[in-house]
N, C-alpha and C positions, 0 to 999 in steps of 0.2 A: 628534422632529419635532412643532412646535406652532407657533401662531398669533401671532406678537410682537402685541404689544400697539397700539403705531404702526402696525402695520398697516391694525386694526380703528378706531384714530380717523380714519383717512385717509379711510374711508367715510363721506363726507357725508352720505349719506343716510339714517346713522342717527342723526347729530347728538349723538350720546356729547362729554361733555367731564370735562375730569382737573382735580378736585378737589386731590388730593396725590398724591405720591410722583411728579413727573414726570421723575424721573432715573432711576425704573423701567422705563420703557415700552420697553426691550427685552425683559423677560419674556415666555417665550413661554406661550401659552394650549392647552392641552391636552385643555379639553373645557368647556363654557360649560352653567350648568346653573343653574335658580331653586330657591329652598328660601327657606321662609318659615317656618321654624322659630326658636324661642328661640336654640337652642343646637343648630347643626347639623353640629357636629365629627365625630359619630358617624359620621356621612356623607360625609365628606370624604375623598377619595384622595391629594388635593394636585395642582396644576396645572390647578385649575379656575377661570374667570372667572363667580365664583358671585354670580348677580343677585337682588336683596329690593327688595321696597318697603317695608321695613321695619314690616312688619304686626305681627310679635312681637317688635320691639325695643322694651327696656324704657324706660319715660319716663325713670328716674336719668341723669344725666351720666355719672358711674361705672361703672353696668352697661351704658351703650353703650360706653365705653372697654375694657371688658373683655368685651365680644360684639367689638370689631375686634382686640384683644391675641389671641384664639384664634383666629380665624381665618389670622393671621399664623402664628402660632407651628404651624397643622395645613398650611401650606405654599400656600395659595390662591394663587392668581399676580394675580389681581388682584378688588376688589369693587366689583361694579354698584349702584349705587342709583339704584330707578323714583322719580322724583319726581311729586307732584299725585294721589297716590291717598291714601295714608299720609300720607305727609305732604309738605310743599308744597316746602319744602327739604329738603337735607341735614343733620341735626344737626350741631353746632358740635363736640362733641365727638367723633362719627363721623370725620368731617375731621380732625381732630388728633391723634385716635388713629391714623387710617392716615397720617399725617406722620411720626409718631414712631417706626411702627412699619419702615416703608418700604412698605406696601402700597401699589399703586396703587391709587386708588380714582377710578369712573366713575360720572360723571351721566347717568341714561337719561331723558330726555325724554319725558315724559306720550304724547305721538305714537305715540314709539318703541316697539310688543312686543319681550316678553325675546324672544319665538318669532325675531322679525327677528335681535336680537344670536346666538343660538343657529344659526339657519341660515346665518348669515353666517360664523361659526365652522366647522361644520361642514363650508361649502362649502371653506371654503380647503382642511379637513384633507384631504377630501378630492382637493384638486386637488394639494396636494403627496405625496400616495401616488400618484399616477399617475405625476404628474413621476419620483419616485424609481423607478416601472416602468420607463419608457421611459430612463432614465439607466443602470439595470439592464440595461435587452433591447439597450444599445448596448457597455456594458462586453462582456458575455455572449461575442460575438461574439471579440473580440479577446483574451480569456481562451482562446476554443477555438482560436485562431492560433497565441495562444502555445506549446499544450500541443502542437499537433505540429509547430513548428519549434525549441523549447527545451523541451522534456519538465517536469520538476516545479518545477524553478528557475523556467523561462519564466513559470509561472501563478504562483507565489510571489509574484514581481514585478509582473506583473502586478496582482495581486488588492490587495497593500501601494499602490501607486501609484493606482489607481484610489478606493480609499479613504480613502487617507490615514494609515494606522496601520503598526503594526510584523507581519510576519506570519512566521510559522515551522514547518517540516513534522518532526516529533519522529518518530523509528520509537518499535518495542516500549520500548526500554531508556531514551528519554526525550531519545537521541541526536538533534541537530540535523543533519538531512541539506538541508534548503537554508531559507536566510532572508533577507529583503529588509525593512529597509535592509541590506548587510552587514554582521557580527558582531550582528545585532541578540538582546540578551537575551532569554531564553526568563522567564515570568512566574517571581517568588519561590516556591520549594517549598511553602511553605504556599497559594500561591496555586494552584499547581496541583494541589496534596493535596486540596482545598477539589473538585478538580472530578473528581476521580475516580472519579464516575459516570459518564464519557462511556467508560470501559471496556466498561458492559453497555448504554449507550442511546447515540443519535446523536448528541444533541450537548448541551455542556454550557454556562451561561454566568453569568458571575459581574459584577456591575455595582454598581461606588460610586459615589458622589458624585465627578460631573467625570471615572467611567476605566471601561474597560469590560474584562473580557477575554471570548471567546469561542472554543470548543473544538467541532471535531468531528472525527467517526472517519471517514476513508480507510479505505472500508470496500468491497466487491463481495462479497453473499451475505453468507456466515458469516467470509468471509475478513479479517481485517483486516491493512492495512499499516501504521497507527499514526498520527497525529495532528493536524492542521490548527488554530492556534492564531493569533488575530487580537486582538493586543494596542493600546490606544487609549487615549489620557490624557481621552476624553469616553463620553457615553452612546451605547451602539450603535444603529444604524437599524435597521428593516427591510430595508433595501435591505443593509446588512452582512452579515447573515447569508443574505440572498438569495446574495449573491454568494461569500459563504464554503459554502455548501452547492452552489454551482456551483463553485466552486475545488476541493474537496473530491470531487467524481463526476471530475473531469478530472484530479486527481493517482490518483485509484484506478484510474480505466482506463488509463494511463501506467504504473501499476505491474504491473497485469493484462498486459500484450502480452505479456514473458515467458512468464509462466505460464501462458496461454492455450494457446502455441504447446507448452509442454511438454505441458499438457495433452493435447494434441492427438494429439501426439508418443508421449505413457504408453495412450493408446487405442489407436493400430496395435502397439503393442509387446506389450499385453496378447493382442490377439489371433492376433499373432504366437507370443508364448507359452504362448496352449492350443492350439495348432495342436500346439509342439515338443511339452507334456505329452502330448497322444495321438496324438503317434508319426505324425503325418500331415506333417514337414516333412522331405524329404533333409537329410542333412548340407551339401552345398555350397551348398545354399539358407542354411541356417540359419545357417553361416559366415561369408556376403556379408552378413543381413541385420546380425547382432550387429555385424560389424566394421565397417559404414557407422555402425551406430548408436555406437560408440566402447566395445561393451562387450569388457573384455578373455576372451580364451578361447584363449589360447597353454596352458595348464594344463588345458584342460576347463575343466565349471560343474560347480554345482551345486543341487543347489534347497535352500531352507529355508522350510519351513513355521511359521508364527507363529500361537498359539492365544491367545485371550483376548481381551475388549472387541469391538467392533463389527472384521470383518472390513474394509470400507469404508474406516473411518476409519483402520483401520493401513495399508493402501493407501493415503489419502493422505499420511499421515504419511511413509511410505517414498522415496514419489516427493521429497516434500522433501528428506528428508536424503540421498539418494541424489544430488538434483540438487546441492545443496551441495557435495561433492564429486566432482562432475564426471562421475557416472555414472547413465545411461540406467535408467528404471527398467523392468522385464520382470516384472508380476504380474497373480494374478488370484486367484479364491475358490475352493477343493477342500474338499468335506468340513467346513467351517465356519470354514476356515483361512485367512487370507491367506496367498500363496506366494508368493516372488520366488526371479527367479534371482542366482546371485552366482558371482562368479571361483572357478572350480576349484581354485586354486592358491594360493588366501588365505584360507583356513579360517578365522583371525582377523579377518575381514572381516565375519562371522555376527556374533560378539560383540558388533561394534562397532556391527551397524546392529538388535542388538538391546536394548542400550543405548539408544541415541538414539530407536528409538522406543517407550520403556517411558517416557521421560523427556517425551517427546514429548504421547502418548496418557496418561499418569498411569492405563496399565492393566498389570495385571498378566500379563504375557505368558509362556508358554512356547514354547523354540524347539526345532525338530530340522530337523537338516542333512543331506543326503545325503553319501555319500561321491562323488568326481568321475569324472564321467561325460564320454562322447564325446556330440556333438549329435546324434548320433542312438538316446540310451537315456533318452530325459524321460521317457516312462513308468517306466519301472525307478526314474530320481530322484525320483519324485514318491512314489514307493512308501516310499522308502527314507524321507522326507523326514517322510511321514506317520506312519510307525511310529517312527521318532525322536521327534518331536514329540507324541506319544500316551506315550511311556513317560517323556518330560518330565514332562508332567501327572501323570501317576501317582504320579511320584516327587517331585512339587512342586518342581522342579530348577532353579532361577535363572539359572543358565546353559544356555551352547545346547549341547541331547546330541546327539553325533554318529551317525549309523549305526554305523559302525565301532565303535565302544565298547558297539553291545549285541549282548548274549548272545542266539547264535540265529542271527547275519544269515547265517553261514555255509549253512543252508539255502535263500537263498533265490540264493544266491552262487552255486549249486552249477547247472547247466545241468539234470541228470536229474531232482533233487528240485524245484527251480522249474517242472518241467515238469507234475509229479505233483500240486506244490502247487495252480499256476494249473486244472488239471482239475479238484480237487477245490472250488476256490473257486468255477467257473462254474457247478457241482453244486448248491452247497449256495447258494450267496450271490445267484445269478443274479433267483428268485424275489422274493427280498425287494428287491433293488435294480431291480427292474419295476414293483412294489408300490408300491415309492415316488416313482418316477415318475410313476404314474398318477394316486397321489392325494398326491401333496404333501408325503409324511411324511418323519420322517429314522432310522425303524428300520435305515437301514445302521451310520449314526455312531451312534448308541444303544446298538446292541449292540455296538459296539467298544469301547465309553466302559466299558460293562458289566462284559466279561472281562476287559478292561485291566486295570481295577480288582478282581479277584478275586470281581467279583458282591457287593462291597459297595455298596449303595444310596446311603448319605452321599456315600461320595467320589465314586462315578460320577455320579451326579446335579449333584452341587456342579460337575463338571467342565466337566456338557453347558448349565450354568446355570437348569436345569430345578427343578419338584419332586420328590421320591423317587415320589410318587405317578402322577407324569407319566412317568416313567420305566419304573415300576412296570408300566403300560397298557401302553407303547408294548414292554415285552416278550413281553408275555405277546399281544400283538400277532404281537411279531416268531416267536413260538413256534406261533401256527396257520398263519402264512405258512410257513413252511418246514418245519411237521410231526415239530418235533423237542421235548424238552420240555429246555430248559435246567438242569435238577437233575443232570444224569449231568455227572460231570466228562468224559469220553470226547467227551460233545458239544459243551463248551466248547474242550476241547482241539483237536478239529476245526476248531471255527470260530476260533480263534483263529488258526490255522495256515491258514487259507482267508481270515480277514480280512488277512492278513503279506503274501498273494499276492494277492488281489484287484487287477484293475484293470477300472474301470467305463469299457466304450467311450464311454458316452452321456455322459458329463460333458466 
């Protein structure tokens, strides 16, 4: 966006007239500025109408041909000369030099201030970013029409049409999900390797001589959908990227409804499923609700608990690949675990969504799975779920271990000794799971991490993500809370056998 040149002779009133290069004067003017320097290349941006009265131009013919040869050659768009101070005319070789060179060059009248040529410049620049506002604030409008009577396409078109260039919406994989012109090419690999920083910033843009491309992320929060790319055989505007970063918020919210509405959808679900974990839903309730939400429970469920990386972010990872295949996601956070529920009757179902999100997360997860329950025993699967996924850890186990596969469950299996167990845990464990509610600590999962681990500090430490030293604390902690001293094996054996039964109402 700049000043043609014709424009600025048109004003009379500054009585400017063209010496040479008058086949120039569609060059446009980009910023109008005096310098009275010998040699003021050093200075120069290019696309300036750069005004002198020739104060340090040198008397030679020569070194004036060679003062207008660099100004050409550092890209000026056109050269003013004040006449009647310096000197009375224009030098004869000035004038021929910017003939030969193609510069326009302009005669300013003794009358005329550079300050007049500069704010006369200036005003336009300014009246033409306006004009591109209100050309913007009118497109704007009809972009957002588009986007909710033809979703991402509509605005594609839109945005290409209004501007005039090639535009195209790339997902993850680089894949063209809609583009206007139609089949219109996405830029050369190298050119868009070139911009592969719009990965971690908002937007990226690449501009040569006469083509422009411009890139940004479809993006809402941390979420990204993938790419917004505005291809043009000229230089981009402001108003381009105006409206490409308005094109860009209208394809992301377009992608968002979905996943808003899941969103939505994974919240009543969640609390729908620590309702079922502690035991506060009937079964015919819990029935109606799973079977509205589409999750299947002709088999029973089951829970699988997932250890490692940010609990949260496996959570949302889950509801992803969950939703991908067409099932409801039912999770929430125990004991430092994300836990979802999953079909009773597809054990290989665990594997599969512990895969996806180990691949997902790029964490290193361990799983345990309950064995399959009636909807009305989530306490029991969560138990079951936990103490799988604990002897995971332990055992550094890359696949998902089952309840059923560990040694021991038979006691908890058993009605008389589960009854024995659960008394003994409320005994022993009740104390410190108060403790920790009161102030915030997590000596419950500490000291499980602990005995799990045979009271080796490395591993169990390693496990809770802590230090040995932090660990170290928070037992000898958990050892005045409950009054017992952790060196007798008989006391670990206890608690171990009260952590297996443990169930904390309060969570």
């Amino acid at each position: 966006m700049g000043v043609p040149l014709r424009w600025l002779l048109g004003r009379t009133e500054l009585g400017l007239r063209v010496l040479a290069a008058r086949e120039r004067l569609d060059r446009e003017v980009l910023w109008a500025h005096s310098i009275e320097l010998a040699d003021p290349v050093a200075w120069i941006s290019g696309g300036e109408l750069l005004l002198t009265t020739g104060l340090r131009l040198p008397a030679e013919a020569g070194a004036q041909r060679s003062y207008v040869e660099r100004l050409a050659a550092a890209g000026v768009a056109a050269l003013g000369f004040g006449v009647g101070l310096s000197h009375d005319a224009v030098p004869a070789a000035v004038v021929s030099a910017a003939q030969e060179t193609g510069l326009p060059l302009l005669e300013v009248p003794l009358p005329t201030p550079f300050a007049a040529v500069t704010k006369a410049v200036m005003a336009r620049l300014a009246e033409q970013q306006y004009d591109g506002v209100v050309q913007a604030s009118r497109i704007q409008p009809r972009m957002t029409r588009a986007a909710l009577h033809g979703g991402a396409q509509a605005v594609v078109r839109e945005l290409a049409v209004s501007t005039g260039t090639a535009v195209l919406y790339l997902d993850h994989e680089g894949r063209t999900r809609a583009a206007h012109p139609a089949g219109a090419a996405a830029p050369a690999p190298d050119v868009l390797a070139a911009l592969r920083t719009v990965d971690e910033a908002a937007a990226a843009v690449s501009c040569g001589p006469g083509a422009g491309v411009a890139v940004q992320q479809v993006r809402v929060g941390p979420r990204v959908h993938g790419r917004l790319v505005l291809v043009t055989d000229r230089e981009l505007t402001p108003v381009d990227h105006l409206l490409l970063g308005h094109a860009a918020s209208l394809v992301a919210l377009e992608a968002e409804k979905p996943l808003r509405l899941r969103d939505e959808q994974n919240r009543v679900n969640s609390l729908f499923f620590r309702m079922l974990l502690d035991g506060s839903v009937a079964a015919p309730a819990a029935l109606g609700h799973l079977s509205e939400a589409g999750f299947p429970v002709r088999d029973g469920v089951r829970v699988l608990a997932l250890r490692g990386g940010s609990p949260r972010r496996v959570l949302d990872a889950a509801g992803e690949h969950l939703g991908e295949r067409g099932l409801p996601l039912f999770g929430t956070v125990r004991e430092e675990c994300a836990v979802l529920l999953v079909p009773g009757g597809h054990a290989m179902t665990a594997q599969s969504v512990l895969d996806g999100l180990t691949a997902r997360t790029r964490a290193s997860l361990r799983a345990g799975l309950s064995s399959p329950h009636d909807l009305d025993a989530g306490p029991a699967a969560l138990r079951e779920a936990l103490s799988a996924v604990s002897a995971a850890q332990a055992r550094g186990c890359p696949e998902v271990v089952r309840f059923e596969s560990l040694a021991g469950h038979v006691l908890l299996a058993t009605p008389g000794t589960r009854t024995v167990l659960e008394t003994i845990a409320r005994t022993r464990l009740a104390p410190l799971a108060a403790y920790d509610s009161a102030n915030g600590t997590e000596l419950l999962g500490s000291l499980r991490a602990f005995l799990e681990h045979n009271g080796q500090w490395e591993a169990a430490s390693a496990s809770l993500g802590v230090h040995r030293h932090t660990l170290r604390s928070r037992m000898e902690r958990a050892q005045s809370v409950l009054g017992v001293g952790l060196d007798s094996a008989h006391v670990r054996a206890e608690l171990l056998l009260a952590l297996s039964a443990w169930q904390d109402h309060g969570r």
